[in-house]
VEXDREN-2710 file (C-alpha; in Angstrom, 1 decimal):
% VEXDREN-2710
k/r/px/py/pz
1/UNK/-8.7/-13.0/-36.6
2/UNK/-5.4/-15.5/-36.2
3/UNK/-5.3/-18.6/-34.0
4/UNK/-6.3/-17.9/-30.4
5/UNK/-5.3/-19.3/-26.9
6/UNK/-6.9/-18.3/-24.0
7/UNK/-5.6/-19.5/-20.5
8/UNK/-6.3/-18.6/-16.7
9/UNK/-4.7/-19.7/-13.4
10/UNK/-7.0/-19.2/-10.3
11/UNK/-6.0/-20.9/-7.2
12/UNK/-8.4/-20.8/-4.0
13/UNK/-7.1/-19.6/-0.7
14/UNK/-4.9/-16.9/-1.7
15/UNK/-3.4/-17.7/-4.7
16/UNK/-3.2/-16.3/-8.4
17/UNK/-6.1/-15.2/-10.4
18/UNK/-4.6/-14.4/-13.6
19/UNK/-5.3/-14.7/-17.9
20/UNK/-2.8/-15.3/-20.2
21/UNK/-3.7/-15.0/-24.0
22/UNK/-1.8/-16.3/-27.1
23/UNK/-2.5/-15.1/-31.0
24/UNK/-0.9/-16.0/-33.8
25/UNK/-1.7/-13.7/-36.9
26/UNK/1.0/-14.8/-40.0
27/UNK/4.1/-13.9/-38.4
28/UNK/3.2/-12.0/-35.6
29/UNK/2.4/-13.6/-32.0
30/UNK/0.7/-11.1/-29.4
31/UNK/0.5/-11.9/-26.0
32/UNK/-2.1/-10.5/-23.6
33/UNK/-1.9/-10.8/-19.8
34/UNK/-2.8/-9.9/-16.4
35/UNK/-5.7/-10.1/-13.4
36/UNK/-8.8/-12.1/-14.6
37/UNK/-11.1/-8.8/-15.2
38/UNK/-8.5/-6.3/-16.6
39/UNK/-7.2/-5.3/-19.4
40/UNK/-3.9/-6.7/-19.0
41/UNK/-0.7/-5.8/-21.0
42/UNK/-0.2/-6.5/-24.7
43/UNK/3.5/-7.6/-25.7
44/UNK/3.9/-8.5/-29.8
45/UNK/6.6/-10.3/-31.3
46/UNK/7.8/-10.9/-35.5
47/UNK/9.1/-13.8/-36.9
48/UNK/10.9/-14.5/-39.9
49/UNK/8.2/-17.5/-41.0
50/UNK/4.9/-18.4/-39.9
51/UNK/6.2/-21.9/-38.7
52/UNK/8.5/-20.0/-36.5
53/UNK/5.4/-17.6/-35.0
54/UNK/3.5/-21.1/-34.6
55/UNK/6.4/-22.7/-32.5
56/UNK/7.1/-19.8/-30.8
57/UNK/3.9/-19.5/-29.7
58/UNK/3.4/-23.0/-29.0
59/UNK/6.4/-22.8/-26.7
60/UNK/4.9/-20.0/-24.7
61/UNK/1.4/-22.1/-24.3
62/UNK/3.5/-24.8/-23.0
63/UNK/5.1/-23.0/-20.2
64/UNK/2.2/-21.5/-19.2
65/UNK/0.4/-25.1/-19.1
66/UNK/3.1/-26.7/-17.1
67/UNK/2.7/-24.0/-14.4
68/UNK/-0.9/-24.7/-13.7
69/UNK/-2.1/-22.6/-16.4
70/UNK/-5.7/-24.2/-18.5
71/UNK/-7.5/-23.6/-21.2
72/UNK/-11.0/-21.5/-20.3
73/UNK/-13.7/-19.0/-22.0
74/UNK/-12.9/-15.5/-21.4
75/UNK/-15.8/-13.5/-19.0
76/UNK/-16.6/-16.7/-16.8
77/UNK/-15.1/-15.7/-14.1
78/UNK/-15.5/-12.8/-12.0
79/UNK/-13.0/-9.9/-11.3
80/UNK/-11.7/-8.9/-8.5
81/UNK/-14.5/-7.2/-5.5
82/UNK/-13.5/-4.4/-5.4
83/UNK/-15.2/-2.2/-1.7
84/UNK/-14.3/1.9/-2.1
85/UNK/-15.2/3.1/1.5
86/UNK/-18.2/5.1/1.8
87/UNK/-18.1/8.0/4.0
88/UNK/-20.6/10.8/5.5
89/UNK/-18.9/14.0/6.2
90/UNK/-21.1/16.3/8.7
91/UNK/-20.2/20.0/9.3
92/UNK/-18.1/20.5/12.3
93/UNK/-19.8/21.4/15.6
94/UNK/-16.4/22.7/16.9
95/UNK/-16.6/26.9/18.2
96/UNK/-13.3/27.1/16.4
97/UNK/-11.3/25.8/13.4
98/UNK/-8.0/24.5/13.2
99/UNK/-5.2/26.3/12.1
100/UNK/-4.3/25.0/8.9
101/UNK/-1.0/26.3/7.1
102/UNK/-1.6/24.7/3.3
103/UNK/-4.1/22.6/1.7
104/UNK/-3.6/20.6/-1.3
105/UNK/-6.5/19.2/-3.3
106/UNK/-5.5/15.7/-4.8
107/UNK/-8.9/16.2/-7.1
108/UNK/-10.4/12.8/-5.5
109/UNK/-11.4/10.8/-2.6
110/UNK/-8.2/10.0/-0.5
111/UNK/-7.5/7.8/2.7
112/UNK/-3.7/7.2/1.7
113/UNK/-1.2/9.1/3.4
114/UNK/2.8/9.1/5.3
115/UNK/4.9/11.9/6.6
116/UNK/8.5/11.0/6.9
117/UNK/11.1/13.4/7.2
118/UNK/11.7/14.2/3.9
119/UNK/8.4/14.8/2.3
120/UNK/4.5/14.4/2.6
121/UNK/3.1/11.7/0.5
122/UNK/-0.8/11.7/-0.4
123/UNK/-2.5/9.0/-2.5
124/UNK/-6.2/9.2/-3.9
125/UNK/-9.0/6.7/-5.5
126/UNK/-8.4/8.0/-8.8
127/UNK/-4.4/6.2/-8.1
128/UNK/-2.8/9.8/-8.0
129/UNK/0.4/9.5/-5.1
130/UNK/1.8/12.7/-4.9
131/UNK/5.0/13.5/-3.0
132/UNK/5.1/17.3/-1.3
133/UNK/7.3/19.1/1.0
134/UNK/6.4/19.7/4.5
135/UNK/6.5/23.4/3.1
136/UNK/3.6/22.2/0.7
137/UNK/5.9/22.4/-2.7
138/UNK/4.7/19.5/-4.9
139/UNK/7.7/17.3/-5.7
140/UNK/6.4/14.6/-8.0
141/UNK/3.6/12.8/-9.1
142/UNK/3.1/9.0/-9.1
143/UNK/0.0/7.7/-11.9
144/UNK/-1.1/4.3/-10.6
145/UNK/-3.1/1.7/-12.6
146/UNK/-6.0/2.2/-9.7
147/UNK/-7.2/3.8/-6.7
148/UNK/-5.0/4.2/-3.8
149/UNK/-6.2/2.1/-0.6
150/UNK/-3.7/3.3/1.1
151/UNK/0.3/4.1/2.0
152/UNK/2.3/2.0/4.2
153/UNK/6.0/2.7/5.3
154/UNK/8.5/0.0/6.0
155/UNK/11.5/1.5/7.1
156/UNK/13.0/3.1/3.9
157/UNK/10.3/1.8/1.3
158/UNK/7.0/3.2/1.1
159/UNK/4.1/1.3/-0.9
160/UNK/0.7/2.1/-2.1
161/UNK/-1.7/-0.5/-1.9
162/UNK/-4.5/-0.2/-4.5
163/UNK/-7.7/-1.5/-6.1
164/UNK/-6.3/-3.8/-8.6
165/UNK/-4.8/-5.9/-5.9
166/UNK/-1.5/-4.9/-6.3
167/UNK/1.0/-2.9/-4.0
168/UNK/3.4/-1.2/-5.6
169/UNK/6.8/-0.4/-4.3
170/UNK/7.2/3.6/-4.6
171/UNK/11.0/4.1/-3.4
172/UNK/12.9/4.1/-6.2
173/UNK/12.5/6.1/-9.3
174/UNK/11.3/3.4/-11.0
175/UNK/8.1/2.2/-9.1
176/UNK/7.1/-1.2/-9.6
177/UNK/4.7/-4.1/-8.9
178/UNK/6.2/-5.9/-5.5
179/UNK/3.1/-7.4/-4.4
180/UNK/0.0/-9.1/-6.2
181/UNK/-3.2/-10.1/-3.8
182/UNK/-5.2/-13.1/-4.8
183/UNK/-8.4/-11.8/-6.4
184/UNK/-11.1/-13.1/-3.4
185/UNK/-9.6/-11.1/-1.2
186/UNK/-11.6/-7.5/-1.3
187/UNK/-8.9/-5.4/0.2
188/UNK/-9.6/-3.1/3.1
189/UNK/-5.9/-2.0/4.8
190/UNK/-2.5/-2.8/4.4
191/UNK/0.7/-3.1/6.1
192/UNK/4.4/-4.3/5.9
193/UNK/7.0/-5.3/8.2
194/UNK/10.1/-6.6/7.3
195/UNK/9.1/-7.3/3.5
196/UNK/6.0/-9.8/4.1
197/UNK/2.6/-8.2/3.6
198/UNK/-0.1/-8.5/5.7
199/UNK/-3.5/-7.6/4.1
200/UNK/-6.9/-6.9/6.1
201/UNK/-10.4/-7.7/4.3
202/UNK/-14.0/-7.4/3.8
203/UNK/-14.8/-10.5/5.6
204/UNK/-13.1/-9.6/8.6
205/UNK/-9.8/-12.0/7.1
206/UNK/-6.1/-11.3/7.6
207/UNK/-3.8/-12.7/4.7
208/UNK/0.0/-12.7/5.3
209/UNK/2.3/-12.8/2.1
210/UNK/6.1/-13.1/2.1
211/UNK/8.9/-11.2/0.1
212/UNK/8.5/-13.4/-3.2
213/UNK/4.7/-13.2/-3.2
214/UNK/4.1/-16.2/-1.7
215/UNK/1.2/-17.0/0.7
216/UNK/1.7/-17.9/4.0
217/UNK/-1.3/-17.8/5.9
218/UNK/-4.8/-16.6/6.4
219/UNK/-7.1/-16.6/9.5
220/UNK/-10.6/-15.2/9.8
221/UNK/-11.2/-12.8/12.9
222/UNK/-14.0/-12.5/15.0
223/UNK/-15.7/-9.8/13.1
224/UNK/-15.9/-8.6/9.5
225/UNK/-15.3/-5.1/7.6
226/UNK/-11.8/-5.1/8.8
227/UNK/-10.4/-1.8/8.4
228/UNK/-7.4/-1.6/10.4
229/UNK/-4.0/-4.3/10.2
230/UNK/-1.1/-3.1/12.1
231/UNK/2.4/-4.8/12.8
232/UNK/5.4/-5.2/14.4
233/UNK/8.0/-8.0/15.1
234/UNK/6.1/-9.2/17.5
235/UNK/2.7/-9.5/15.6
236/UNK/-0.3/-8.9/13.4
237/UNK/-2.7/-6.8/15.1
238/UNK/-6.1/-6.6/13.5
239/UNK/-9.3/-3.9/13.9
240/UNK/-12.9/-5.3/12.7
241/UNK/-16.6/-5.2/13.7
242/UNK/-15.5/-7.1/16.7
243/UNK/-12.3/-5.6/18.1
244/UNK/-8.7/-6.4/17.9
245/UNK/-7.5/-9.3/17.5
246/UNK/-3.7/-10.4/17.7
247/UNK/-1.6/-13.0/15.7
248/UNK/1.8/-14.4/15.7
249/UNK/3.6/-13.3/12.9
250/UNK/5.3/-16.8/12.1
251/UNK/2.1/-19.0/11.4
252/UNK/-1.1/-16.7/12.8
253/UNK/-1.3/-18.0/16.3
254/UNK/-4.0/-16.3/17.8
255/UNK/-2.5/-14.2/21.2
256/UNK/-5.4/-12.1/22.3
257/UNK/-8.5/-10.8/20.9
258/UNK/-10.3/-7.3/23.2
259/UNK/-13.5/-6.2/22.2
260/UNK/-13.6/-2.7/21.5
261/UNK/-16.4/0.1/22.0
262/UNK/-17.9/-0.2/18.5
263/UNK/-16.7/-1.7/15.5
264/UNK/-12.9/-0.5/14.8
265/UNK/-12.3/2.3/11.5
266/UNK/-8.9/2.8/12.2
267/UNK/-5.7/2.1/13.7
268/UNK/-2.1/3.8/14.5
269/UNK/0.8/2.4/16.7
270/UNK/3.2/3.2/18.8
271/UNK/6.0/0.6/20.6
272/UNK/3.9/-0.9/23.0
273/UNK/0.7/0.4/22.4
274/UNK/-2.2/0.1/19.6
275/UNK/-4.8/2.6/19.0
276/UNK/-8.4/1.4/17.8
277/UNK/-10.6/4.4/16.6
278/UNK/-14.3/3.2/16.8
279/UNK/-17.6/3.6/15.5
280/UNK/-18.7/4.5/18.6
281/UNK/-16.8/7.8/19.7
282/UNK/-14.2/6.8/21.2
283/UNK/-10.5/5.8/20.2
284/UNK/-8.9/2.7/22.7
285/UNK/-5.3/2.2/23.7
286/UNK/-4.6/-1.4/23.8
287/UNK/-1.3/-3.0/25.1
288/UNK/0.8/-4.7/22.3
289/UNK/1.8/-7.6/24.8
290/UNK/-1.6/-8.3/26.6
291/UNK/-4.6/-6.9/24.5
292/UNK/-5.5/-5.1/28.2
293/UNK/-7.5/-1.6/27.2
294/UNK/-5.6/1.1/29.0
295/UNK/-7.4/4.4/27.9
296/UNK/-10.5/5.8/26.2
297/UNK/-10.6/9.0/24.3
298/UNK/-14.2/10.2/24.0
299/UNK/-15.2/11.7/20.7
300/UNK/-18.8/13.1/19.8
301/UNK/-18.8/11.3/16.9
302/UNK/-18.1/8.2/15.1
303/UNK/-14.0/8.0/14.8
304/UNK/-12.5/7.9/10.8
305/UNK/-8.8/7.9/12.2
306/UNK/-6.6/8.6/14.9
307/UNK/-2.7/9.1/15.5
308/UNK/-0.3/10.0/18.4
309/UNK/2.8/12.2/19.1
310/UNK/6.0/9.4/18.7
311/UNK/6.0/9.3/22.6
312/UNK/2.5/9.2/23.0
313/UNK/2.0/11.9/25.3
314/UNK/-0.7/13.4/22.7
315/UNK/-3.8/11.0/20.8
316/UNK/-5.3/12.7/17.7
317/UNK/-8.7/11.4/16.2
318/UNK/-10.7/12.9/13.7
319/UNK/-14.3/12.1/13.4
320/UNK/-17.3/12.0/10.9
321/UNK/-18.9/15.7/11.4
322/UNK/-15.4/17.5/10.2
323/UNK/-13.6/17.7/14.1
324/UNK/-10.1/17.0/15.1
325/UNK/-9.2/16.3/18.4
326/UNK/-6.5/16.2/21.0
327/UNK/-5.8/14.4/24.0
328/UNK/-3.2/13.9/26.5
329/UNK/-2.0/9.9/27.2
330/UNK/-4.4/9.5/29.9
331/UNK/-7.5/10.6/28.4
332/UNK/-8.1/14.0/29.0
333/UNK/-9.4/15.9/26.2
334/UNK/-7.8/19.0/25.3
335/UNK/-8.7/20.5/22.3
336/UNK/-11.3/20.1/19.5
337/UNK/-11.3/22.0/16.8
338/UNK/-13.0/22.0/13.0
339/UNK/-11.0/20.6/9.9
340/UNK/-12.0/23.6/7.4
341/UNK/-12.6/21.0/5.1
342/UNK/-14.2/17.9/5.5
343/UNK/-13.4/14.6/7.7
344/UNK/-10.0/13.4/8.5
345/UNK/-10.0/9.8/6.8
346/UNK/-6.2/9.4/7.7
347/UNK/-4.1/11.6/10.1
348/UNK/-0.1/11.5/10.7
349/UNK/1.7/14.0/13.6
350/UNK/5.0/15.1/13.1
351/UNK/7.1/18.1/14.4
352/UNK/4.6/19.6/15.7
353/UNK/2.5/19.3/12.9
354/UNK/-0.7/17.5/12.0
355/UNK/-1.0/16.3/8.8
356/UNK/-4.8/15.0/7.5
357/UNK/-6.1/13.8/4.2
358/UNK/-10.1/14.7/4.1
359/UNK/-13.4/13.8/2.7
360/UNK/-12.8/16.7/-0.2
361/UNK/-9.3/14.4/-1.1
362/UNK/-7.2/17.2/0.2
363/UNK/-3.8/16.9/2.1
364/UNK/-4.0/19.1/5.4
365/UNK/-1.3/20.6/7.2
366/UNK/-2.2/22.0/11.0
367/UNK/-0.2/23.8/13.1
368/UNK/-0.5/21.8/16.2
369/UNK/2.0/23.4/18.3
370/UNK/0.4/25.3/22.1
371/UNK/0.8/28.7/20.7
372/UNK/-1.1/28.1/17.2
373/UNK/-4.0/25.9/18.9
374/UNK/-4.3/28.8/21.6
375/UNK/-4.7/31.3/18.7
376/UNK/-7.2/29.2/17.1
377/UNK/-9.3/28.4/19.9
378/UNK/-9.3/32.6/20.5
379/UNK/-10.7/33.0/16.6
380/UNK/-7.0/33.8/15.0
381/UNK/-6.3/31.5/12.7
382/UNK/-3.6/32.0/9.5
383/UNK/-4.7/32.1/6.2
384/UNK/-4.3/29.2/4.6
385/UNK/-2.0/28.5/1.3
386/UNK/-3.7/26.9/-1.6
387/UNK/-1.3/24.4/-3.1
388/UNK/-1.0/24.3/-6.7
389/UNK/-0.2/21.2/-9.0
390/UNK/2.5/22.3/-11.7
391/UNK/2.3/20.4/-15.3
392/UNK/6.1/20.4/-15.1
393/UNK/6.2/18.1/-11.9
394/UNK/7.8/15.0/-12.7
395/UNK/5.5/11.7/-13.5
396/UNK/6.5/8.4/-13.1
397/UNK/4.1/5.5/-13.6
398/UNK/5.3/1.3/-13.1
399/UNK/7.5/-0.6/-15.3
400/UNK/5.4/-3.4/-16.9
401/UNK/7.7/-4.6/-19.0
402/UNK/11.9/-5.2/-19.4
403/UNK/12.2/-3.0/-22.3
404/UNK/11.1/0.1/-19.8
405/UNK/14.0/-0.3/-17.5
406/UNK/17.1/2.0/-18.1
407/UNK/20.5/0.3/-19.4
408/UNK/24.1/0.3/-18.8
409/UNK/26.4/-1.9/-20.6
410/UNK/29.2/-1.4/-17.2
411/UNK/27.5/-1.5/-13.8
412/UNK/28.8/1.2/-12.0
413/UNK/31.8/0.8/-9.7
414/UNK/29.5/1.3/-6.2
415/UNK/26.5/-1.0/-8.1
416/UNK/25.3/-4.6/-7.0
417/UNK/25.0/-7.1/-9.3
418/UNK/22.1/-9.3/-9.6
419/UNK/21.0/-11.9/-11.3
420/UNK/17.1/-13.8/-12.5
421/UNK/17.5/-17.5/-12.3
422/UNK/15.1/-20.3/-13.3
423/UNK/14.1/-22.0/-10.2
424/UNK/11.4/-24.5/-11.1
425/UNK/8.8/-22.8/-12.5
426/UNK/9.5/-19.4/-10.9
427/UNK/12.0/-17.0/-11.6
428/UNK/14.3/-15.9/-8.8
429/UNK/16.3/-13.0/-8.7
430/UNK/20.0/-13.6/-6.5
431/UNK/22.9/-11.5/-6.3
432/UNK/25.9/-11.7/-8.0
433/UNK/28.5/-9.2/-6.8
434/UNK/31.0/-11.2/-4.3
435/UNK/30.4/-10.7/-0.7
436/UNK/26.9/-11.1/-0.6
437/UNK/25.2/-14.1/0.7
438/UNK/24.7/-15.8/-2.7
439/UNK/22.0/-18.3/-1.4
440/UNK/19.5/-15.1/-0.6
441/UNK/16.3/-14.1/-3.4
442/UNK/16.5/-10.5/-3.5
443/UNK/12.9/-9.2/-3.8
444/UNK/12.2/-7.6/-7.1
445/UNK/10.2/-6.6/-9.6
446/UNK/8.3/-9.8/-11.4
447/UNK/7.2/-7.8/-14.5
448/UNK/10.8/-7.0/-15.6
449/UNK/12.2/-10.7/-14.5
450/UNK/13.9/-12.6/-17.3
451/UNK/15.9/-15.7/-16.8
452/UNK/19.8/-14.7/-17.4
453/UNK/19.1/-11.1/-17.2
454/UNK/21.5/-9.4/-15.2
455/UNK/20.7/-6.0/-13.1
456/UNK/22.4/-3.5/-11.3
457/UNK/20.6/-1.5/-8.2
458/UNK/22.0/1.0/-6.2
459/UNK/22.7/-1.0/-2.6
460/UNK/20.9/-4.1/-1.2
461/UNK/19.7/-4.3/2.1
462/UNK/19.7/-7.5/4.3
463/UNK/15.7/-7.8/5.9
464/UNK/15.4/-9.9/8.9
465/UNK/13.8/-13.0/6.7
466/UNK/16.6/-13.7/5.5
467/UNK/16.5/-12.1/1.8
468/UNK/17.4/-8.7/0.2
469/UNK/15.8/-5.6/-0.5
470/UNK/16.4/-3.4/-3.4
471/UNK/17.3/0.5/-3.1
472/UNK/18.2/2.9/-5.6
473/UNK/17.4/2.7/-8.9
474/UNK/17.5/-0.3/-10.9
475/UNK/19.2/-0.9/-14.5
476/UNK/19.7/-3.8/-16.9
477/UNK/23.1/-5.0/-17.4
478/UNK/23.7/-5.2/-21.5
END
C-alpha cells in the first residue's frame, strides 16, 4: 500500500459533504472522490519519476486544502439519509376499470414521471429513466447512479432528481450532474424554475440552490415529511404534515401558509392555482396569490397524486386502494374508476390522455377522453398493449469525467463557444463566441470542468437570473 491522503469537506446548512483521497504508489498517483458514503470515482495518473508522482500529488493535496478541504479518518461520518417512500396499495373498490391503452413495466418502484409533447419519460428506484412515445415505443434508456425521486421539467430541460443527492440534467445526449444537494438534507421532492433548485425534505425544510450550485436559502415549514415543492416566478410553494406553505423566491419570505385536510402527499399546478392531494381523501385547490382554499375533491381514500387538464376544467387524483378519479373544476365528481394495476404514485394529463406511474413501477396510459370512460364505466374496455424493453434501445449513462466528452478540433460553424475559467477557488464556465454577454457563467457540467478547456454546445439560452443554459450536445474543443 503507497502513501495515503485522505480528505473531506462537510459544511453545515447546506453545503458540501464530500471525500477526496490521494495515493501515491512509485509513479502512479490515484485519486478517489465523491459524496462522503459512496464509492466515488477513481482517476490514475503516471509519472516519469517518483519525485514527480510525489509533487504532483502534493500539488493536488494542496488545492484541495486551500478550498476548505482537512485531513480526517475514513467511515466517521455518516452518508447521506436516504427515505424511499413506503407505500400500501389496496385493491380498487371501483365497479369498473379504466381504460388503459399500454402498460410498461420499468421492473421497480417508480414515482418519477413527465409527458411533454414529444415523448413519455418514466424514472424508477432502481435509477432506470426511460424515454417512450405517446404510442408506447421505447426510445431510450437512461442508467442513473441511484434511484429516481423524481422528474421535473423546466421549460426545455428535464432532470431526475435521485438518491445520491444529485440531479442530473437529462436534455442533451450527454446527461450530466447539474446539481449536488448537501448530504443532511433527506430528499423528498424536487423542482426547478428558471435554473435554481428548490428541494423539499424529511423535516418538513425547503432548500433553494442557484444555477452554479450554490446555496441560497433554507426555511423550515410548519410541518414535516414534505412531499410536495412546487414553483413559479412568483414563489415556492410547499406541501407537508401541515399544509402549504408559501415563499418568496428571492430570500424565502414567508407569504401564506393554509392548513390543509390532512397531511399533503402530493402536488400539481396550474397558473393560478395549486393542488394539494391529502392524506385525508381529498385533493384542495389553493390560490397561488392568497393561499384561500377554493375547492375540495373528495376521494375514498388517502390521495398518492393528483393532476389537472392545462385549463383546469378537469382534477385527476389517484388514491391508495388502486382508484383514479375525475372531477370537474368545481368539485363535482365524475368518474372513478380502477388502475388495473396498482396505485397511481404520480399522474400527468395530456391530449386527452392520462398518463400514471403505479405501485407495480409501471408507466400507464388511459384513454381519458368521454367516449372511452363511457365504454369503461359500461364494462368495455380495450385490451391493453404490453410494452416491451428492446436490448438494442440506446443507453446513456453521466459523464464523470473530461475524457468521456466527445471532441472536435473546429467547433462547428452554428456552435457556441465556451470557456472554464479559474475564479477563486471555483471553476466558472463563460462564453466565448462574440455577441454574447461575456460577464454571464453558463451553467455546466462540474465533473468535466477544467480550467482553459474550451467547449462547444449546440445553442445557449439566456435564463431570467441572469446566466446561460446549455442545449444540444456538448464537445471539447482540441
Amino acid at each position: 500500500m503507497g502513501d495515503r491522503t485522505y480528505l473531506e469537506l462537510s459544511q453545515d446548512g447546506g453545503g458540501a459533504h464530500k471525500f477526496y483521497e490521494v495515493t501515491v504508489e512509485g509513479t502512479v498517483v490515484s485519486v478517489r472522490y465523491g459524496r462522503i458514503g459512496a464509492s466515488g470515482q477513481v482517476q490514475t495518473s503516471t509519472f516519469p519519476t517518483v519525485q514527480k508522482a510525489q509533487a504532483a500529488a502534493a500539488k493536488k493535496i494542496g488545492e484541495k486544502v486551500r478550498k476548505g478541504y482537512a485531513p480526517a479518518v475514513q467511515g466517521l461520518r455518516a452518508p447521506r439519509a436516504v427515505t424511499r417512500r413506503q407505500v400500501a396499495s389496496a385493491p380498487s373498490r371501483a365497479r369498473s376499470v379504466a381504460p388503459v391503452l399500454w402498460r410498461f413495466r420499468t421492473g421497480s418502484a417508480a414515482f418519477g414521471i413527465h409527458i411533454d409533447e414529444d415523448r413519455c419519460w418514466v424514472g424508477n428506484q432502481s435509477g432506470d429513466v426511460y424515454t417512450l412515445s405517446h404510442g408506447g415505443e421505447v426510445l431510450a434508456h437512461y442508467a442513473l447512479p441511484d434511484g429516481v425521486k423524481c422528474l421535473v421539467a423546466d421549460d426545455f430541460w428535464i432532470y431526475a432528481g435521485c438518491d445520491d443527492g444529485k440531479v442530473y440534467d437529462l436534455s442533451s445526449k450527454l446527461p450530466f450532474a447539474a446539481y449536488d444537494i448537501a448530504a443532511d438534507v433527506d430528499i423528498f421532492w424536487l423542482d426547478i424554475h428558471e435554473g435554481v433548485l428548490d428541494v423539499s425534505d424529511r423535516d418538513g425544510g425547503l432548500t433553494v440552490i442557484d444555477h452554479e450550485d450554490e446555496y441560497q436559502w433554507s426555511r423550515k415549514s410548519h410541518g414535516a415529511h414534505a412531499w410536495m415543492v412546487r414553483a413559479d416566478e412568483h414563489a415556492v410553494y410547499h406541501g407537508h404534515a401541515g399544509g402549504v406553505t408559501a415563499y418568496a423566491p428571492d430570500g424565502g419570505r414567508e407569504l401564506w401558509h393554509t392548513p390543509t385536510q390532512g397531511a399533503v402527499l402530493f402536488g400539481w399546478q396550474e397558473d393560478t392555482s395549486v393542488y394539494a392531494g391529502t392524506a385525508r381523501r381529498t385533493v384542495q385547490r389553493l390560490s397561488k396569490r392568497t393561499g384561500a382554499i377554493e375547492a375540495t375533491y373528495g376521494c375514498d381514500d388517502p390521495v398518492y397524486s393528483c393532476a389537472t387538464s392545462p385549463d383546469g376544467r378537469h382534477v385527476f387524483a389517484g388514491d391508495n386502494a388502486s382508484s383514479v378519479y375525475c372531477f370537474s373544476s368545481d368539485g363535482t365528481r365524475l368518474w372513478k374508476l380502477g388502475t388495473g394495476g396498482g396505485s397511481a404514485l404520480s399522474m400527468q394529463y395530456l391530449d386527452g390522455k392520462l398518463y400514471m406511474v403505479t405501485t407495480d413501477g409501471s408507466l400507464v396510459c388511459v384513454d381519458a377522453s368521454e367516449s372511452a370512460i363511457a365504454a369503461a364505466r359500461s364494462g368495455s374496455v380495450p385490451t391493453a398493449v404490453d410494452i416491451k424493453y428492446s436490448a438494442a434501445t440506446p443507453t446513456y449513462t453521466p459523464a464523470t469525467a473530461v475524457t468521456q466528452v466527445a471532441t472536435v478540433s473546429v467547433a462547428p460553424a452554428h456552435g457556441v463557444i465556451v470557456e472554464c475559467v479559474q475564479d477563486g477557488s471555483r471553476l466558472r464556465v463563460h462564453v466565448a463566441t462574440a455577441g454574447y454577454e461575456p460577464t454571464w457563467n453558463v451553467q455546466f457540467p462540474r465533473d468535466i470542468r477544467q480550467a482553459g478547456a474550451r467547449y462547444v454546445v449546440d445553442a445557449l439560452h439566456p435564463a431570467a437570473g441572469g446566466f446561460y443554459r446549455v442545449r444540444g450536445e456538448i464537445r471539447r474543443l482540441v
